[in-house]
N, C-alpha and C positions, 0 to 999 in steps of 0.2 A: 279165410282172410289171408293176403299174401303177409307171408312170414318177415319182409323188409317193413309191410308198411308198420304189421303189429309193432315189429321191434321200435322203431322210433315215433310210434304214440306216446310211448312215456320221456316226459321230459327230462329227466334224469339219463336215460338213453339219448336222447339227441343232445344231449350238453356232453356226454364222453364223445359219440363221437364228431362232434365240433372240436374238441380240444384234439383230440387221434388226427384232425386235419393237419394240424401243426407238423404234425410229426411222432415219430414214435412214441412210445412214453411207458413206463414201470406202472403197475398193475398198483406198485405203494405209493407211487404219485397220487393217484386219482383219486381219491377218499375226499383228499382236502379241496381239492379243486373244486368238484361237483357238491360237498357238504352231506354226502354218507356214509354210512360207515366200509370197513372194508368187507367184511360179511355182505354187504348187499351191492357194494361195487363189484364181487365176483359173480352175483346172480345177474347184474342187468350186465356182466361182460359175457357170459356162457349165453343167452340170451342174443346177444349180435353175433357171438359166435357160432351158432346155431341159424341166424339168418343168413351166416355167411357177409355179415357187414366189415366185418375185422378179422384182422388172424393175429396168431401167438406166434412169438421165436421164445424161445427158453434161453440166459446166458447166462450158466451158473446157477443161484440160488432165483432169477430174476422173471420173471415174466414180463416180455417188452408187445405190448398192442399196439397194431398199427391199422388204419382204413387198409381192406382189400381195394379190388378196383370197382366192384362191385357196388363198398358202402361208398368211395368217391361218387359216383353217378347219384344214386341216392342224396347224399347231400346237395351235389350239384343242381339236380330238378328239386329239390324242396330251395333252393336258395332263389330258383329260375321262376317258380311257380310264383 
């Protein structure tokens, strides 16, 4: 199975990254957003990070996610479809 489509089967996956559409965001933001905890906000982020949806900057203690150009398209035909 292609590694984009798996990654946003799970809804928790395409609710980060709908919110990463906005714009950057901190890895401790996302917990409350989506309603899990941070333990498994890191599993469904390594997970897009692995399909290559999203990439990391590191700033400090921080880990900021944002859509590649990649997971853009992706959203884009799931929005289009």
């Amino acid at each position: 199975m292609n590694m984009a489509l798996a990654a946003v089967s799970d809804e928790t996956r395409l609710s980060i990254l709908l919110r990463l559409r906005k714009g950057e965001m901190c890895a401790c933001e996302i917990p409350a957003l989506v309603g899990v905890s941070q333990p498994a906000v890191s599993q469904h982020l390594a997970v897009l990070l692995c399909a290559k949806l999203v990439r990391v900057r590191v700033a400090g203690r921080m880990r900021l996610y944002s859509l590649s150009a990649k997971g853009k398209r992706v959203i884009d035909d799931i929005e289009n479809w």
